[in-house]
C-alpha positions in Angstrom: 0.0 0.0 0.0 1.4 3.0 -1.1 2.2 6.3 2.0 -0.1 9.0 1.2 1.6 12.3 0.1 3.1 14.4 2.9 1.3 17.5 1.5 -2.0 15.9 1.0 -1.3 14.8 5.0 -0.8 18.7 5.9 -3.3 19.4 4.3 -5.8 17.5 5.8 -4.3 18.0 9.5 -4.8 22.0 8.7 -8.5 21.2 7.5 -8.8 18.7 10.5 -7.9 21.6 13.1 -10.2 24.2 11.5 -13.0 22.2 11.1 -12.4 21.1 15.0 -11.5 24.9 15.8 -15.1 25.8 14.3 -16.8 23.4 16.1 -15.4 24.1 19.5 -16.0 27.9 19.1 -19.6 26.6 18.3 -19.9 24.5 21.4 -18.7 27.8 23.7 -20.7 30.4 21.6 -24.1 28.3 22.1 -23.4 27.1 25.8 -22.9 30.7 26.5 -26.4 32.1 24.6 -28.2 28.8 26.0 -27.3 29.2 29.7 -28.8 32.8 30.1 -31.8 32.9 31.9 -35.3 33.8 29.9 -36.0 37.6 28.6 -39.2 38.8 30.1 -41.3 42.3 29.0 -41.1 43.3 33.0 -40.2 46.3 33.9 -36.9 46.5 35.8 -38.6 47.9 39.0 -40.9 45.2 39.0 -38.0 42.5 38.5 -36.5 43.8 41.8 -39.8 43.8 43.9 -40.1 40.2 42.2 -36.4 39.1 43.7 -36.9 40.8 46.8 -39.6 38.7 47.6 -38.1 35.7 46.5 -35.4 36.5 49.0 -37.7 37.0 51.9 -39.7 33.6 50.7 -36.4 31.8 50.1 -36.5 30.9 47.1 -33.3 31.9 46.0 -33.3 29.5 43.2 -35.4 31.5 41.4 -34.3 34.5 42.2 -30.7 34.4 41.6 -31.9 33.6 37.7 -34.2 36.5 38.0 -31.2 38.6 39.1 -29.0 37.0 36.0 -32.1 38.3 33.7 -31.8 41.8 35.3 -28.2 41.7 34.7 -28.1 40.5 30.6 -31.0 42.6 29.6 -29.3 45.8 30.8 -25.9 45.1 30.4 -23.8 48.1 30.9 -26.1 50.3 32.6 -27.3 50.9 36.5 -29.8 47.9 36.4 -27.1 45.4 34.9 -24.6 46.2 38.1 -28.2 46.1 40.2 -28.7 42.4 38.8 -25.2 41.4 39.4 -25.2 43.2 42.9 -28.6 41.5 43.4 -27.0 37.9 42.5 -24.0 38.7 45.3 -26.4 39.6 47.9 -28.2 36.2 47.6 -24.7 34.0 47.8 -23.4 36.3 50.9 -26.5 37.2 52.8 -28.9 34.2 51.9 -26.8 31.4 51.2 -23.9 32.0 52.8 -21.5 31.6 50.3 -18.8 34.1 50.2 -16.6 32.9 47.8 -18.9 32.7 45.2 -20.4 35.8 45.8 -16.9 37.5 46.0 -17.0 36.5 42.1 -19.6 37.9 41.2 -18.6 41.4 42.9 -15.2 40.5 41.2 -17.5 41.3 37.7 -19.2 44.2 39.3 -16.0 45.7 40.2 -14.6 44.8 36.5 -17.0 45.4 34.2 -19.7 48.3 36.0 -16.8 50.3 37.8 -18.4 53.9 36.9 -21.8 53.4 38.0 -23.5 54.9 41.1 -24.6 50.8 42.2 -21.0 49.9 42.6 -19.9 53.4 43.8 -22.4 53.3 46.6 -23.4 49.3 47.3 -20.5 47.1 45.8 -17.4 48.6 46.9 -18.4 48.3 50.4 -20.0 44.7 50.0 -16.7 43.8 48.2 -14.2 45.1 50.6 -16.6 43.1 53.2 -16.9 39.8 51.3 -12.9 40.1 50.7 -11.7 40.5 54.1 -14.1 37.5 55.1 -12.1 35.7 52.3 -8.8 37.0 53.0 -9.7 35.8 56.7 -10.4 32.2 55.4 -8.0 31.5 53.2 -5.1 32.8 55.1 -5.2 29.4 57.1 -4.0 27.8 54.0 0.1 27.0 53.3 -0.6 28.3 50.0 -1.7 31.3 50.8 1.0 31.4 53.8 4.1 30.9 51.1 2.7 33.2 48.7 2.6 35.8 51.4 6.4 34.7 52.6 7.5 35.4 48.7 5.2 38.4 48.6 6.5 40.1 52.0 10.5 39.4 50.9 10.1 42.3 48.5 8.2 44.4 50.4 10.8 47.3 49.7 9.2 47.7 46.3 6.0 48.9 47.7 3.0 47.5 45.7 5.5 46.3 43.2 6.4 43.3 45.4 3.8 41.6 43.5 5.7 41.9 40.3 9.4 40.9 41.7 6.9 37.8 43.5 5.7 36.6 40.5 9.2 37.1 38.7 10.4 35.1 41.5 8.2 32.3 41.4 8.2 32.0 37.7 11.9 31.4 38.0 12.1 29.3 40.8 9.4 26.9 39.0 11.6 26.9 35.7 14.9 26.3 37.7 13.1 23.0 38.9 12.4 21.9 35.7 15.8 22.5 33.7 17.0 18.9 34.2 13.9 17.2 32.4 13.4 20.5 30.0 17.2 19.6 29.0 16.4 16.5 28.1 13.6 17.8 26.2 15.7 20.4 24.1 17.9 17.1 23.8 15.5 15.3 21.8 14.5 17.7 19.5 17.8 18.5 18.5 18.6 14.6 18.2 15.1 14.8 16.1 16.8 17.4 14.0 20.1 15.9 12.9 17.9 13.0 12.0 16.1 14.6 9.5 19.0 14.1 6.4 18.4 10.5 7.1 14.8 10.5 7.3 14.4 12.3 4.4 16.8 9.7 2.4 14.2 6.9 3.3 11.2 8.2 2.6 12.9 9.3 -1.0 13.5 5.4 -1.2 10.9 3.7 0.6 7.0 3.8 1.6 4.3 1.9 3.6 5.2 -0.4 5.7 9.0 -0.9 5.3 9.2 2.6 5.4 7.7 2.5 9.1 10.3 -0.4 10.0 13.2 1.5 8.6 12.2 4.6 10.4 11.9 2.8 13.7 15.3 0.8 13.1 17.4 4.5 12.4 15.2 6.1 15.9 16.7 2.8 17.7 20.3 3.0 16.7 20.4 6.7 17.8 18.4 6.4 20.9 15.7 8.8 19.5 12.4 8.7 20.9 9.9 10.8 18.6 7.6 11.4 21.3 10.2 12.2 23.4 9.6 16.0 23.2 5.7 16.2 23.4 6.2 13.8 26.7 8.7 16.6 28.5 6.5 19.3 26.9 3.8 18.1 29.7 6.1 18.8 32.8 5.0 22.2 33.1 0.9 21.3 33.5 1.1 20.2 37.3 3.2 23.4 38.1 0.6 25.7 35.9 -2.4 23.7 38.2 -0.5 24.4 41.2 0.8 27.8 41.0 -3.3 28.3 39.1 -4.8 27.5 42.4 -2.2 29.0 44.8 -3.1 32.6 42.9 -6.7 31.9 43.2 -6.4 31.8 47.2 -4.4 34.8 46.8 -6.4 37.0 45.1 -7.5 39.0 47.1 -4.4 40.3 48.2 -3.4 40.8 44.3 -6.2 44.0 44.7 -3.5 46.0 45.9 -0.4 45.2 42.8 -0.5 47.0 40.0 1.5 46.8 36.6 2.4 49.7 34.3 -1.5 50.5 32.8 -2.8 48.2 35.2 -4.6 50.8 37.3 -7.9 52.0 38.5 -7.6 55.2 36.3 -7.4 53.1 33.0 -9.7 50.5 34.0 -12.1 52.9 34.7 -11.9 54.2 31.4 -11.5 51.1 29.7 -14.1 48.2 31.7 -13.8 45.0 30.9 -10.5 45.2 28.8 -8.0 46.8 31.2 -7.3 45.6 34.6 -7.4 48.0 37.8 -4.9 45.6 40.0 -3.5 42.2 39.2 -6.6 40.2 40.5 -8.6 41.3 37.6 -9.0 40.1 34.1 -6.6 42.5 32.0 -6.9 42.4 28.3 -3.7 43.6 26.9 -1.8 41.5 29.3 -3.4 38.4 27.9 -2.7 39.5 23.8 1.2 40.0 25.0 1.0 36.3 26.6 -0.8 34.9 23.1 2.1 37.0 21.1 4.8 35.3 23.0 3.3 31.9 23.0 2.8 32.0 19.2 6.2 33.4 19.0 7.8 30.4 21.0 6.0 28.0 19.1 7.6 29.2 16.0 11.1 29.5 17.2 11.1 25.9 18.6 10.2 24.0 14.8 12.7 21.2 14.9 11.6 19.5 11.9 11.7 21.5 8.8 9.5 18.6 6.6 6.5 19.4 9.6 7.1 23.4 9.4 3.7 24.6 8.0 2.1 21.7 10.5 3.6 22.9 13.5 2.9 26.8 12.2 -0.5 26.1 12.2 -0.9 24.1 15.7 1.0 27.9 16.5 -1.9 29.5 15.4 -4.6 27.4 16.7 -3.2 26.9 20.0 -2.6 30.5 20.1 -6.6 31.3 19.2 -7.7 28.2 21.4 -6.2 30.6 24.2 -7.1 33.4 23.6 -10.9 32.4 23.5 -9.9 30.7 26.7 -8.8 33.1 29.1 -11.2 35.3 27.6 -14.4 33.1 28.7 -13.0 32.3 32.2 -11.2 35.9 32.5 -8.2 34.7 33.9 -6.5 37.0 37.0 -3.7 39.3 35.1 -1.2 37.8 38.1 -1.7 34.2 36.9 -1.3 35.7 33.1 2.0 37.5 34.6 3.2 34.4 35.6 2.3 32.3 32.8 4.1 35.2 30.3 7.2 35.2 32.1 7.4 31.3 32.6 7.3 31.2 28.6 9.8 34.0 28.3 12.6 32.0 30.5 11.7 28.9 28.4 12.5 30.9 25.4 16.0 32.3 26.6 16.7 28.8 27.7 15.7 26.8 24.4 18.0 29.8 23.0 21.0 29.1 25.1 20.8 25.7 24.8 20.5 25.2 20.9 23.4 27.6 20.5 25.8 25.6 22.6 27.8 23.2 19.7 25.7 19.9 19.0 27.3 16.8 19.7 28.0 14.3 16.6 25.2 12.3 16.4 26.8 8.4 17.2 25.1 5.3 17.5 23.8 3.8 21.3 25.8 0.6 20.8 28.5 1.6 18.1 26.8 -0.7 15.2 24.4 -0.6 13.2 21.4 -2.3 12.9 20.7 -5.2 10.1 17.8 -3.8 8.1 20.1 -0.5 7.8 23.1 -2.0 7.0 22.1 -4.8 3.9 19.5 -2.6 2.7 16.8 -5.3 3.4 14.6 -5.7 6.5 15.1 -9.2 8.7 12.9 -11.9 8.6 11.1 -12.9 11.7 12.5 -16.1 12.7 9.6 -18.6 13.1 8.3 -19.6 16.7 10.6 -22.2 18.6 13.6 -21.3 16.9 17.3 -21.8 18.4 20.5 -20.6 16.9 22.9 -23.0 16.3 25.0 -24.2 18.9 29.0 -23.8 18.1 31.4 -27.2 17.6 34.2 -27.3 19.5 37.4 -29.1 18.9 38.0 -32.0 20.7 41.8 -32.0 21.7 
Protein backbone atom coordinates (compact mmCIF):
# COMPACT_ATOMS: atom_id res chain seq x y z
CA UNK A 1 0.00 0.00 0.00
CA UNK A 2 1.43 2.99 -1.08
CA UNK A 3 2.20 6.28 1.97
CA UNK A 4 -0.10 8.99 1.25
CA UNK A 5 1.58 12.32 0.06
CA UNK A 6 3.07 14.37 2.93
CA UNK A 7 1.32 17.54 1.50
CA UNK A 8 -2.03 15.85 1.03
CA UNK A 9 -1.34 14.84 4.95
CA UNK A 10 -0.78 18.71 5.94
CA UNK A 11 -3.30 19.37 4.34
CA UNK A 12 -5.79 17.46 5.76
CA UNK A 13 -4.34 18.00 9.45
CA UNK A 14 -4.78 21.99 8.68
CA UNK A 15 -8.50 21.23 7.52
CA UNK A 16 -8.82 18.67 10.53
CA UNK A 17 -7.89 21.55 13.08
CA UNK A 18 -10.20 24.22 11.49
CA UNK A 19 -12.96 22.24 11.08
CA UNK A 20 -12.40 21.13 15.04
CA UNK A 21 -11.54 24.95 15.77
CA UNK A 22 -15.06 25.79 14.32
CA UNK A 23 -16.84 23.41 16.15
CA UNK A 24 -15.40 24.09 19.49
CA UNK A 25 -15.99 27.92 19.05
CA UNK A 26 -19.64 26.60 18.32
CA UNK A 27 -19.86 24.47 21.40
CA UNK A 28 -18.65 27.81 23.68
CA UNK A 29 -20.66 30.43 21.63
CA UNK A 30 -24.05 28.32 22.10
CA UNK A 31 -23.37 27.11 25.77
CA UNK A 32 -22.92 30.67 26.48
CA UNK A 33 -26.36 32.06 24.64
CA UNK A 34 -28.22 28.76 26.05
CA UNK A 35 -27.30 29.15 29.73
CA UNK A 36 -28.79 32.76 30.08
CA UNK A 37 -31.85 32.86 31.89
CA UNK A 38 -35.34 33.78 29.90
CA UNK A 39 -36.00 37.62 28.57
CA UNK A 40 -39.22 38.78 30.05
CA UNK A 41 -41.34 42.30 28.96
CA UNK A 42 -41.14 43.28 32.98
CA UNK A 43 -40.20 46.32 33.87
CA UNK A 44 -36.92 46.50 35.82
CA UNK A 45 -38.56 47.86 39.01
CA UNK A 46 -40.94 45.23 38.99
CA UNK A 47 -38.01 42.45 38.45
CA UNK A 48 -36.53 43.82 41.77
CA UNK A 49 -39.77 43.83 43.90
CA UNK A 50 -40.08 40.23 42.24
CA UNK A 51 -36.44 39.12 43.69
CA UNK A 52 -36.87 40.79 46.75
CA UNK A 53 -39.63 38.70 47.55
CA UNK A 54 -38.11 35.66 46.49
CA UNK A 55 -35.36 36.50 48.98
CA UNK A 56 -37.66 36.99 51.95
CA UNK A 57 -39.67 33.64 50.72
CA UNK A 58 -36.35 31.83 50.06
CA UNK A 59 -36.55 30.94 47.08
CA UNK A 60 -33.25 31.89 45.96
CA UNK A 61 -33.28 29.51 43.17
CA UNK A 62 -35.42 31.50 41.36
CA UNK A 63 -34.35 34.46 42.19
CA UNK A 64 -30.68 34.40 41.59
CA UNK A 65 -31.94 33.61 37.71
CA UNK A 66 -34.23 36.49 37.96
CA UNK A 67 -31.18 38.62 39.13
CA UNK A 68 -29.04 36.96 35.95
CA UNK A 69 -32.11 38.35 33.72
CA UNK A 70 -31.82 41.82 35.28
CA UNK A 71 -28.17 41.69 34.67
CA UNK A 72 -28.08 40.48 30.58
CA UNK A 73 -31.02 42.55 29.62
CA UNK A 74 -29.26 45.80 30.76
CA UNK A 75 -25.90 45.06 30.39
CA UNK A 76 -23.82 48.11 30.90
CA UNK A 77 -26.10 50.32 32.60
CA UNK A 78 -27.28 50.91 36.47
CA UNK A 79 -29.81 47.89 36.37
CA UNK A 80 -27.14 45.41 34.91
CA UNK A 81 -24.58 46.21 38.13
CA UNK A 82 -28.20 46.15 40.22
CA UNK A 83 -28.72 42.40 38.82
CA UNK A 84 -25.16 41.36 39.36
CA UNK A 85 -25.15 43.24 42.88
CA UNK A 86 -28.62 41.51 43.43
CA UNK A 87 -27.04 37.92 42.51
CA UNK A 88 -23.96 38.65 45.28
CA UNK A 89 -26.39 39.63 47.94
CA UNK A 90 -28.23 36.16 47.56
CA UNK A 91 -24.70 34.02 47.84
CA UNK A 92 -23.40 36.32 50.85
CA UNK A 93 -26.45 37.24 52.77
CA UNK A 94 -28.94 34.23 51.86
CA UNK A 95 -26.82 31.44 51.21
CA UNK A 96 -23.87 32.02 52.80
CA UNK A 97 -21.53 31.59 50.27
CA UNK A 98 -18.84 34.10 50.23
CA UNK A 99 -16.64 32.85 47.76
CA UNK A 100 -18.91 32.72 45.19
CA UNK A 101 -20.37 35.83 45.81
CA UNK A 102 -16.92 37.49 45.99
CA UNK A 103 -17.03 36.48 42.13
CA UNK A 104 -19.62 37.88 41.17
CA UNK A 105 -18.63 41.40 42.90
CA UNK A 106 -15.18 40.48 41.23
CA UNK A 107 -17.47 41.26 37.68
CA UNK A 108 -19.23 44.20 39.30
CA UNK A 109 -16.03 45.73 40.19
CA UNK A 110 -14.56 44.75 36.53
CA UNK A 111 -17.02 45.39 34.20
CA UNK A 112 -19.65 48.27 36.04
CA UNK A 113 -16.83 50.28 37.84
CA UNK A 114 -18.36 53.88 36.92
CA UNK A 115 -21.80 53.44 37.98
CA UNK A 116 -23.55 54.86 41.08
CA UNK A 117 -24.60 50.78 42.16
CA UNK A 118 -20.97 49.92 42.60
CA UNK A 119 -19.89 53.37 43.76
CA UNK A 120 -22.36 53.34 46.57
CA UNK A 121 -23.35 49.30 47.32
CA UNK A 122 -20.54 47.05 45.75
CA UNK A 123 -17.37 48.60 46.91
CA UNK A 124 -18.41 48.29 50.40
CA UNK A 125 -20.03 44.75 49.97
CA UNK A 126 -16.75 43.77 48.16
CA UNK A 127 -14.17 45.14 50.60
CA UNK A 128 -16.64 43.11 53.15
CA UNK A 129 -16.86 39.81 51.29
CA UNK A 130 -12.88 40.12 50.68
CA UNK A 131 -11.72 40.45 54.14
CA UNK A 132 -14.06 37.46 55.05
CA UNK A 133 -12.07 35.68 52.29
CA UNK A 134 -8.80 36.98 52.96
CA UNK A 135 -9.69 35.75 56.65
CA UNK A 136 -10.44 32.18 55.42
CA UNK A 137 -7.99 31.47 53.22
CA UNK A 138 -5.11 32.80 55.13
CA UNK A 139 -5.20 29.36 57.05
CA UNK A 140 -4.04 27.82 53.99
CA UNK A 141 0.12 26.98 53.30
CA UNK A 142 -0.63 28.33 49.98
CA UNK A 143 -1.74 31.25 50.81
CA UNK A 144 0.99 31.42 53.80
CA UNK A 145 4.11 30.85 51.08
CA UNK A 146 2.71 33.22 48.71
CA UNK A 147 2.65 35.84 51.37
CA UNK A 148 6.39 34.73 52.56
CA UNK A 149 7.53 35.36 48.72
CA UNK A 150 5.24 38.39 48.65
CA UNK A 151 6.54 40.14 52.03
CA UNK A 152 10.52 39.44 50.91
CA UNK A 153 10.06 42.32 48.50
CA UNK A 154 8.24 44.35 50.43
CA UNK A 155 10.77 47.34 49.66
CA UNK A 156 9.15 47.74 46.27
CA UNK A 157 6.01 48.89 47.68
CA UNK A 158 3.04 47.52 45.72
CA UNK A 159 5.53 46.32 43.17
CA UNK A 160 6.36 43.30 45.36
CA UNK A 161 3.79 41.57 43.51
CA UNK A 162 5.73 41.92 40.31
CA UNK A 163 9.37 40.86 41.73
CA UNK A 164 6.86 37.78 43.47
CA UNK A 165 5.74 36.64 40.50
CA UNK A 166 9.19 37.15 38.70
CA UNK A 167 10.45 35.09 41.45
CA UNK A 168 8.22 32.32 41.44
CA UNK A 169 8.25 31.97 37.66
CA UNK A 170 11.91 31.37 37.98
CA UNK A 171 12.13 29.30 40.75
CA UNK A 172 9.42 26.87 38.98
CA UNK A 173 11.56 26.92 35.66
CA UNK A 174 14.90 26.29 37.65
CA UNK A 175 13.14 23.03 38.93
CA UNK A 176 12.40 21.87 35.69
CA UNK A 177 15.82 22.52 33.71
CA UNK A 178 17.02 18.93 34.17
CA UNK A 179 13.88 17.16 32.39
CA UNK A 180 13.44 20.48 30.00
CA UNK A 181 17.20 19.63 29.04
CA UNK A 182 16.36 16.47 28.08
CA UNK A 183 13.59 17.78 26.16
CA UNK A 184 15.66 20.42 24.11
CA UNK A 185 17.85 17.09 23.77
CA UNK A 186 15.45 15.25 21.75
CA UNK A 187 14.48 17.70 19.54
CA UNK A 188 17.77 18.51 18.51
CA UNK A 189 18.61 14.62 18.25
CA UNK A 190 15.05 14.84 16.08
CA UNK A 191 16.78 17.42 13.97
CA UNK A 192 20.06 15.85 12.95
CA UNK A 193 17.93 13.01 12.02
CA UNK A 194 16.14 14.61 9.53
CA UNK A 195 19.05 14.12 6.44
CA UNK A 196 18.45 10.49 7.09
CA UNK A 197 14.79 10.47 7.27
CA UNK A 198 14.42 12.32 4.44
CA UNK A 199 16.79 9.74 2.36
CA UNK A 200 14.20 6.87 3.29
CA UNK A 201 11.18 8.24 2.59
CA UNK A 202 12.92 9.27 -1.02
CA UNK A 203 13.53 5.36 -1.17
CA UNK A 204 10.91 3.68 0.58
CA UNK A 205 6.96 3.75 1.59
CA UNK A 206 4.34 1.92 3.57
CA UNK A 207 5.21 -0.37 5.70
CA UNK A 208 9.00 -0.88 5.26
CA UNK A 209 9.16 2.60 5.41
CA UNK A 210 7.65 2.54 9.10
CA UNK A 211 10.29 -0.44 10.03
CA UNK A 212 13.18 1.46 8.64
CA UNK A 213 12.17 4.59 10.45
CA UNK A 214 11.85 2.79 13.74
CA UNK A 215 15.31 0.85 13.14
CA UNK A 216 17.35 4.55 12.39
CA UNK A 217 15.23 6.07 15.87
CA UNK A 218 16.74 2.77 17.72
CA UNK A 219 20.26 3.05 16.66
CA UNK A 220 20.36 6.75 17.78
CA UNK A 221 18.44 6.36 20.87
CA UNK A 222 15.71 8.80 19.48
CA UNK A 223 12.42 8.70 20.86
CA UNK A 224 9.95 10.79 18.63
CA UNK A 225 7.63 11.38 21.28
CA UNK A 226 10.22 12.23 23.40
CA UNK A 227 9.60 15.98 23.18
CA UNK A 228 5.75 16.19 23.37
CA UNK A 229 6.16 13.84 26.69
CA UNK A 230 8.75 16.63 28.47
CA UNK A 231 6.50 19.32 26.95
CA UNK A 232 3.83 18.15 29.67
CA UNK A 233 6.10 18.76 32.75
CA UNK A 234 4.96 22.16 33.08
CA UNK A 235 0.88 21.27 33.48
CA UNK A 236 1.12 20.16 37.28
CA UNK A 237 3.20 23.37 38.05
CA UNK A 238 0.58 25.67 35.90
CA UNK A 239 -2.42 23.69 38.22
CA UNK A 240 -0.51 24.36 41.23
CA UNK A 241 0.80 27.83 41.01
CA UNK A 242 -3.32 28.28 39.10
CA UNK A 243 -4.77 27.53 42.41
CA UNK A 244 -2.19 28.99 44.82
CA UNK A 245 -3.10 32.57 42.88
CA UNK A 246 -6.67 31.88 43.20
CA UNK A 247 -6.38 31.81 47.22
CA UNK A 248 -4.43 34.79 46.80
CA UNK A 249 -6.40 37.04 45.13
CA UNK A 250 -7.54 39.04 47.09
CA UNK A 251 -4.40 40.31 48.17
CA UNK A 252 -3.41 40.82 44.31
CA UNK A 253 -6.16 44.04 44.65
CA UNK A 254 -3.46 46.02 45.86
CA UNK A 255 -0.39 45.18 42.78
CA UNK A 256 -0.51 47.00 39.98
CA UNK A 257 1.52 46.85 36.61
CA UNK A 258 2.40 49.73 34.30
CA UNK A 259 -1.45 50.52 32.76
CA UNK A 260 -2.80 48.20 35.16
CA UNK A 261 -4.58 50.76 37.31
CA UNK A 262 -7.89 51.98 38.46
CA UNK A 263 -7.59 55.21 36.26
CA UNK A 264 -7.44 53.05 32.97
CA UNK A 265 -9.68 50.53 34.04
CA UNK A 266 -12.08 52.93 34.73
CA UNK A 267 -11.87 54.22 31.43
CA UNK A 268 -11.52 51.11 29.73
CA UNK A 269 -14.06 48.24 31.69
CA UNK A 270 -13.83 45.03 30.86
CA UNK A 271 -10.49 45.20 28.81
CA UNK A 272 -8.02 46.76 31.20
CA UNK A 273 -7.30 45.64 34.64
CA UNK A 274 -7.44 48.01 37.80
CA UNK A 275 -4.91 45.57 39.96
CA UNK A 276 -3.51 42.17 39.19
CA UNK A 277 -6.58 40.21 40.51
CA UNK A 278 -8.55 41.27 37.63
CA UNK A 279 -8.99 40.11 34.07
CA UNK A 280 -6.55 42.53 32.00
CA UNK A 281 -6.89 42.42 28.25
CA UNK A 282 -3.70 43.64 26.89
CA UNK A 283 -1.81 41.46 29.32
CA UNK A 284 -3.35 38.36 27.87
CA UNK A 285 -2.74 39.50 23.84
CA UNK A 286 1.17 40.00 24.98
CA UNK A 287 0.96 36.29 26.59
CA UNK A 288 -0.77 34.88 23.11
CA UNK A 289 2.14 36.98 21.15
CA UNK A 290 4.78 35.29 23.04
CA UNK A 291 3.33 31.95 23.01
CA UNK A 292 2.84 32.04 19.16
CA UNK A 293 6.21 33.38 18.99
CA UNK A 294 7.84 30.43 21.04
CA UNK A 295 6.04 28.01 19.15
CA UNK A 296 7.57 29.15 16.00
CA UNK A 297 11.12 29.53 17.25
CA UNK A 298 11.14 25.90 18.63
CA UNK A 299 10.23 23.97 14.80
CA UNK A 300 12.73 21.21 14.93
CA UNK A 301 11.55 19.47 11.92
CA UNK A 302 11.67 21.45 8.76
CA UNK A 303 9.50 18.56 6.61
CA UNK A 304 6.47 19.44 9.63
CA UNK A 305 7.09 23.39 9.44
CA UNK A 306 3.67 24.61 7.98
CA UNK A 307 2.05 21.74 10.54
CA UNK A 308 3.64 22.93 13.54
CA UNK A 309 2.87 26.80 12.23
CA UNK A 310 -0.47 26.05 12.24
CA UNK A 311 -0.93 24.14 15.70
CA UNK A 312 1.02 27.88 16.45
CA UNK A 313 -1.85 29.48 15.40
CA UNK A 314 -4.64 27.42 16.71
CA UNK A 315 -3.16 26.88 20.02
CA UNK A 316 -2.60 30.46 20.10
CA UNK A 317 -6.64 31.29 19.23
CA UNK A 318 -7.71 28.19 21.37
CA UNK A 319 -6.23 30.60 24.24
CA UNK A 320 -7.11 33.42 23.61
CA UNK A 321 -10.93 32.38 23.48
CA UNK A 322 -9.94 30.69 26.68
CA UNK A 323 -8.85 33.15 29.10
CA UNK A 324 -11.16 35.32 27.60
CA UNK A 325 -14.41 33.06 28.73
CA UNK A 326 -12.97 32.32 32.20
CA UNK A 327 -11.24 35.94 32.55
CA UNK A 328 -8.20 34.68 33.85
CA UNK A 329 -6.48 37.03 36.98
CA UNK A 330 -3.72 39.28 35.05
CA UNK A 331 -1.22 37.75 38.08
CA UNK A 332 -1.72 34.21 36.88
CA UNK A 333 -1.26 35.65 33.06
CA UNK A 334 2.04 37.48 34.59
CA UNK A 335 3.20 34.38 35.60
CA UNK A 336 2.31 32.33 32.75
CA UNK A 337 4.13 35.25 30.26
CA UNK A 338 7.17 35.23 32.06
CA UNK A 339 7.42 31.34 32.63
CA UNK A 340 7.33 31.25 28.60
CA UNK A 341 9.84 33.96 28.26
CA UNK A 342 12.59 32.01 30.50
CA UNK A 343 11.66 28.89 28.40
CA UNK A 344 12.50 30.88 25.44
CA UNK A 345 16.00 32.26 26.64
CA UNK A 346 16.66 28.82 27.65
CA UNK A 347 15.73 26.82 24.39
CA UNK A 348 17.96 29.84 22.96
CA UNK A 349 21.02 29.08 25.10
CA UNK A 350 20.76 25.71 24.76
CA UNK A 351 20.54 25.15 20.90
CA UNK A 352 23.40 27.56 20.53
CA UNK A 353 25.84 25.58 22.62
CA UNK A 354 27.75 23.21 19.68
CA UNK A 355 25.68 19.89 18.95
CA UNK A 356 27.28 16.77 19.68
CA UNK A 357 27.98 14.31 16.62
CA UNK A 358 25.17 12.29 16.39
CA UNK A 359 26.83 8.36 17.22
CA UNK A 360 25.14 5.34 17.52
CA UNK A 361 23.78 3.80 21.28
CA UNK A 362 25.79 0.58 20.84
CA UNK A 363 28.46 1.64 18.06
CA UNK A 364 26.85 -0.66 15.20
CA UNK A 365 24.37 -0.60 13.16
CA UNK A 366 21.37 -2.26 12.89
CA UNK A 367 20.75 -5.23 10.12
CA UNK A 368 17.79 -3.85 8.13
CA UNK A 369 20.08 -0.50 7.83
CA UNK A 370 23.14 -1.96 7.00
CA UNK A 371 22.12 -4.75 3.90
CA UNK A 372 19.48 -2.65 2.68
CA UNK A 373 16.77 -5.32 3.37
CA UNK A 374 14.63 -5.67 6.52
CA UNK A 375 15.11 -9.18 8.66
CA UNK A 376 12.88 -11.85 8.56
CA UNK A 377 11.07 -12.92 11.71
CA UNK A 378 12.46 -16.13 12.70
CA UNK A 379 9.55 -18.58 13.14
CA UNK A 380 8.34 -19.63 16.72
CA UNK A 381 10.62 -22.17 18.62
CA UNK A 382 13.59 -21.35 16.95
CA UNK A 383 17.26 -21.79 18.39
CA UNK A 384 20.49 -20.58 16.93
CA UNK A 385 22.86 -22.98 16.27
CA UNK A 386 24.96 -24.18 18.93
CA UNK A 387 29.00 -23.80 18.05
CA UNK A 388 31.35 -27.19 17.56
CA UNK A 389 34.18 -27.32 19.53
CA UNK A 390 37.41 -29.09 18.94
CA UNK A 391 38.04 -31.98 20.71
CA UNK A 392 41.76 -32.02 21.69
Amino acid sequence: MAQQDPIDQRKLFTQTLVISMIIWLLVIMGWSYFSRPPVSDKQPEQIVKEIEQLRVEKDYVEATRRAQELANRYRGAEYGALGVLLEAKIFYEDKKDAREAYNRLRQLEELYPNTQVYKEQGLPLLDQVAQDIDQEMGQLPSYRALDVIMNLFSFAGDGRFILGILFIAAVVRLIQVPLVNRQFASMRKMLQLQPKLLELQQKYTGQELMQRQMALYKKYGVNPMGGCLYALLPIPFLILVYNAFLVYQVQFRDGHFLWITPDLAARFPGLIGAHLGQFDAPLTLLYAASMYLTSRLTITDPSQAQMQKTMAIFTTLMLLVFSWQFRFPAAFIMYWLLTNIFYTIHYKLYMSKPAPELTPVDGSEPQELRNGSVEKPKPMGYQPPKKRTKRK
